[in-house]
C-alpha positions in Angstrom: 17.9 -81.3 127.3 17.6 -84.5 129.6 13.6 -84.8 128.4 14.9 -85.2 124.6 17.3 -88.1 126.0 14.4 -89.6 127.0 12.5 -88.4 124.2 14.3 -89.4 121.1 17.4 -91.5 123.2 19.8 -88.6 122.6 20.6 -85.2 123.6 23.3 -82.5 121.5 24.3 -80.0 124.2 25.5 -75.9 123.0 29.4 -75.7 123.3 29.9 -74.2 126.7 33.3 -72.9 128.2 34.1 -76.5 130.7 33.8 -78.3 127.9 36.1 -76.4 125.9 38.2 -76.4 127.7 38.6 -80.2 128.9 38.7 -80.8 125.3 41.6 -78.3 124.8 43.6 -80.7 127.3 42.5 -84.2 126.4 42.7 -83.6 122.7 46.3 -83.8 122.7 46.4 -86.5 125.0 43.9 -89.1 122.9 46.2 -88.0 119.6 49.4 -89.1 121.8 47.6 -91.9 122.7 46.4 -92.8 119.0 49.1 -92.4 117.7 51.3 -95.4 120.5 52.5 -98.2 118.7 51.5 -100.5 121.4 47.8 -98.9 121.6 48.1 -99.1 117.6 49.0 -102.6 118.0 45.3 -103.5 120.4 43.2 -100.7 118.9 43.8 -100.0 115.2 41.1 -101.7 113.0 39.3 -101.8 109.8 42.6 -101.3 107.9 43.9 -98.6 109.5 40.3 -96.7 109.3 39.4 -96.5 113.0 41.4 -96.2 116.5 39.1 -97.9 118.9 41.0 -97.0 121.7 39.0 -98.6 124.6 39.8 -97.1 128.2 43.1 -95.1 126.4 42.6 -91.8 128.0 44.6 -91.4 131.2 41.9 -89.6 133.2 41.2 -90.1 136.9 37.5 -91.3 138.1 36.3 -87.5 138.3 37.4 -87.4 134.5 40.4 -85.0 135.1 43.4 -85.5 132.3 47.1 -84.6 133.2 47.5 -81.0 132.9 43.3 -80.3 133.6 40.8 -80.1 136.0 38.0 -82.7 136.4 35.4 -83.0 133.8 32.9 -80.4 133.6 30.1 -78.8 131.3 25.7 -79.0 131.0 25.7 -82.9 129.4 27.9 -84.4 132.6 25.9 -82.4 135.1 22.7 -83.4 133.7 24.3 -86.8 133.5 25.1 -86.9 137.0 21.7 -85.3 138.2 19.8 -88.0 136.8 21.8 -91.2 137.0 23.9 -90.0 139.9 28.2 -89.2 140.5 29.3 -92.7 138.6 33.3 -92.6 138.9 34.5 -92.6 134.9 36.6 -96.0 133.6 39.4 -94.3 131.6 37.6 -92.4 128.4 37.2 -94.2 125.2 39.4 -92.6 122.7 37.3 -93.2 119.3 39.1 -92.1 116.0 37.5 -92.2 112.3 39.8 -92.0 109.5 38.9 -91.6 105.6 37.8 -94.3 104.1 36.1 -96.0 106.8 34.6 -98.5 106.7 36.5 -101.1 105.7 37.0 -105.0 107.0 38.0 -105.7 110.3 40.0 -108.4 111.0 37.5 -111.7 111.3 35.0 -110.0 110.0 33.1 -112.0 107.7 31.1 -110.1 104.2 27.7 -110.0 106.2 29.0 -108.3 109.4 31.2 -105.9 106.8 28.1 -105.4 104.9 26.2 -104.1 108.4 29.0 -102.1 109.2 28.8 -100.4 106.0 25.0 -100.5 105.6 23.7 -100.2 108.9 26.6 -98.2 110.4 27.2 -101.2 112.6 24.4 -100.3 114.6 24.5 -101.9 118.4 23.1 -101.2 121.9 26.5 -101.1 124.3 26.9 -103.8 126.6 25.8 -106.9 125.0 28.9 -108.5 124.3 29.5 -111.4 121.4 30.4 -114.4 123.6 31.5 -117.8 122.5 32.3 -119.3 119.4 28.5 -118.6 117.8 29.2 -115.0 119.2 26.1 -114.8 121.3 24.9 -111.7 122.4 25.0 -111.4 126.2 23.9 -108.2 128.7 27.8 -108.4 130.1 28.1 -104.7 130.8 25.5 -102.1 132.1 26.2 -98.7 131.2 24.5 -95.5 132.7 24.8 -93.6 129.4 26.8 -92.9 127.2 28.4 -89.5 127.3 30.4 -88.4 123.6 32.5 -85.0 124.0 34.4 -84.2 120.5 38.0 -83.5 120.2 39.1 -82.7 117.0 37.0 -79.7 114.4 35.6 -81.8 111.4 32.8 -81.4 108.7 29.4 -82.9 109.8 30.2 -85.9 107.2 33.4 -87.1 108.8 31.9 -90.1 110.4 29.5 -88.7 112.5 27.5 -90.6 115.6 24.4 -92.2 113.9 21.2 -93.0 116.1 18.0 -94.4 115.6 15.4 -92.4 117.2 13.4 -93.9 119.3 14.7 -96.9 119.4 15.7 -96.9 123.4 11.7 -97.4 123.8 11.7 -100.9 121.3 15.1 -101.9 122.4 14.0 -101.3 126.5 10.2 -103.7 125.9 12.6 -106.3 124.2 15.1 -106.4 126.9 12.0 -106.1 129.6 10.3 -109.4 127.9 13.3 -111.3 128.1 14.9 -110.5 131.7 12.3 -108.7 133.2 10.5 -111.7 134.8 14.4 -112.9 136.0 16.4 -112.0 138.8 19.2 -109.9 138.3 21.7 -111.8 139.1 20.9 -114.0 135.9 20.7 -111.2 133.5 24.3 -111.7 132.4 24.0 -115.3 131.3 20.6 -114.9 129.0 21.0 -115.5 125.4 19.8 -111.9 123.8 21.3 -112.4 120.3 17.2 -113.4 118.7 15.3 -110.7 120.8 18.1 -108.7 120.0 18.4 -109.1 116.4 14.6 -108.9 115.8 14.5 -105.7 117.8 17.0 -104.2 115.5 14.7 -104.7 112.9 11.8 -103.2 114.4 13.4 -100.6 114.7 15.2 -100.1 111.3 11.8 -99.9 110.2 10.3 -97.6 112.4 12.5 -95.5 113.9 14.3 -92.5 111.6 18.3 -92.6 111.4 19.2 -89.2 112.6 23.8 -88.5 112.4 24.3 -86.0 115.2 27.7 -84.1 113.9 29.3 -82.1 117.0 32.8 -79.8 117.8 34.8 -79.4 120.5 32.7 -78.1 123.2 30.0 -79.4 122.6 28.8 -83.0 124.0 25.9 -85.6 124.0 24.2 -88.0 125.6 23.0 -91.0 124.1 20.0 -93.7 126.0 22.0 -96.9 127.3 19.0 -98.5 125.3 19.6 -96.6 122.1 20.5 -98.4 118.8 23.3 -96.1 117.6 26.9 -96.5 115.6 29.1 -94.5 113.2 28.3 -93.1 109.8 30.6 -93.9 106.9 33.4 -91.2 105.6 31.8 -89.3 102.9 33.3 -88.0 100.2 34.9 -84.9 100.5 34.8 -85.2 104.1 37.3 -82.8 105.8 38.9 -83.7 109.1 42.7 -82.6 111.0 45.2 -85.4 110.4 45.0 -86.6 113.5 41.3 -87.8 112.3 37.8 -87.7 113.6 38.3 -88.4 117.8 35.4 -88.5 120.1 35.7 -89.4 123.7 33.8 -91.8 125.1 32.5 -92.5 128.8 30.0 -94.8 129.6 30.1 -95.6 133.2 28.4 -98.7 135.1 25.8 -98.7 137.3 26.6 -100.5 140.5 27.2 -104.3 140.8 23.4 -105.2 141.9 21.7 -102.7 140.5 18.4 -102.8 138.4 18.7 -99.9 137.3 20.0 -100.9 133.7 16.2 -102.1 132.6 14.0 -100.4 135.5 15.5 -97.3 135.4 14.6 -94.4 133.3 
């Protein structure tokens, strides 16, 4: 499973028992945590349509919740054999509800249009800074490790990613830091490299949704170019909505690893 990571920039991994499990003790949690009126208050965007519920799981760095043992399962272990035993930030707690997408606050008709078009496709870590919201490398992620809480059709807002595109994404972020040292990575202005990867890759690389249950997990290429699918139609989900957890931990402060590393 860890050669089609590197492969095609993601990998869907069979339910297995751990992971089950886990789920079967953080769903409840991230639905307690959704539904907060103070985590409402940060987190609840697009008009009510998604929860995006940033480092809202109360999990310790080993990824154990209240109640459970520490994360388990194929995708983290092949996770940590690879990139090594990261400690976890507190899981992102992502929730899709029908009708998404729709505006999110400050959100102007072109970026509403990509959201809606282009599944607001991105590559984690480069962060909108400034006023002219320029694109900056301002967190470096190992992966990005997606374990599903909550039973829904394959339609209901699934995880979109481009396949591929880690390769086109990694020789664009190569050409603009890779002759840099790392401690200036942070403060290079991505957003044209950036935006004309993306379309290299809209046109090359085919737009795959990878739908998943409780059990099962994936792993997505820090370098992918991935987002969310639109609710379709008919789309069935619990209530409590569509809810993925989220952990992408960072490499060490230092480390090359983010663009040298496989």
């Amino acid at each position: 499973m860890v050669a089609a990571l590197f492969d095609r920039g993601w990998a869907l991994f069979p339910a297995d028992q751990a992971v089950r499990a886990w789920a079967e003790v953080a769903g409840p949690l991230a639905i307690e945590r959704a539904n907060d009126p103070e985590e409402q208050r940060q987190w609840l965007q697009c008009e009510g349509t998604w929860f995006v519920g940033v480092d809202t799981l109360p999990n310790t760095p080993d990824g154990a919740v209240p109640g459970g043992g520490p994360l388990a399962g194929a995708a983290y272990d092949a996770a940590r054999e690879h990139y090594g035993t990261l400690p976890l930030h507190r899981g992102q707690v992502s929730v899709i509800y029908p009708g998404y997408p729709r505006p999110r606050a400050g959100e102007g008709a072109g970026a509403f249009r990509y959201r809606r078009d282009r599944d607001a496709a991105h590559v984690d870590g480069l962060l909108a800074v400034g006023a002219d919201r320029r694109r900056m490398l301002k967190e470096r992620h190992a992966y990005i490790l997606g374990l599903p809480l909550t039973d829904c059709s394959a339609d209901a807002s699934p995880l979109v990613v481009w396949e591929g595109s880690h390769r086109v994404m990694r020789t664009a972020f190569e050409a603009a830091l890779g002759h840099l040292p790392e401690t200036d990575w942070a403060e290079v202005d991505l957003t044209d490299i950036y935006q004309e990867a993306r379309r290299e890759v809209f046109a090359r690389c085919p737009r795959v949704t990878v739908p998943a249950r409780p059990g099962e997990a994936y792993l997505v290429h820090r370098h992918a170019l991935h987002g969310v699918a639109p609710w379709a139609d008919g789309a069935t989900a619990p209530e409590d909505g569509r809810i993925i957890a989220y952990f992408r931990p960072e490499l060490p402060a230092g480390s090359e690893d983010w663009l040298r590393a496989a």
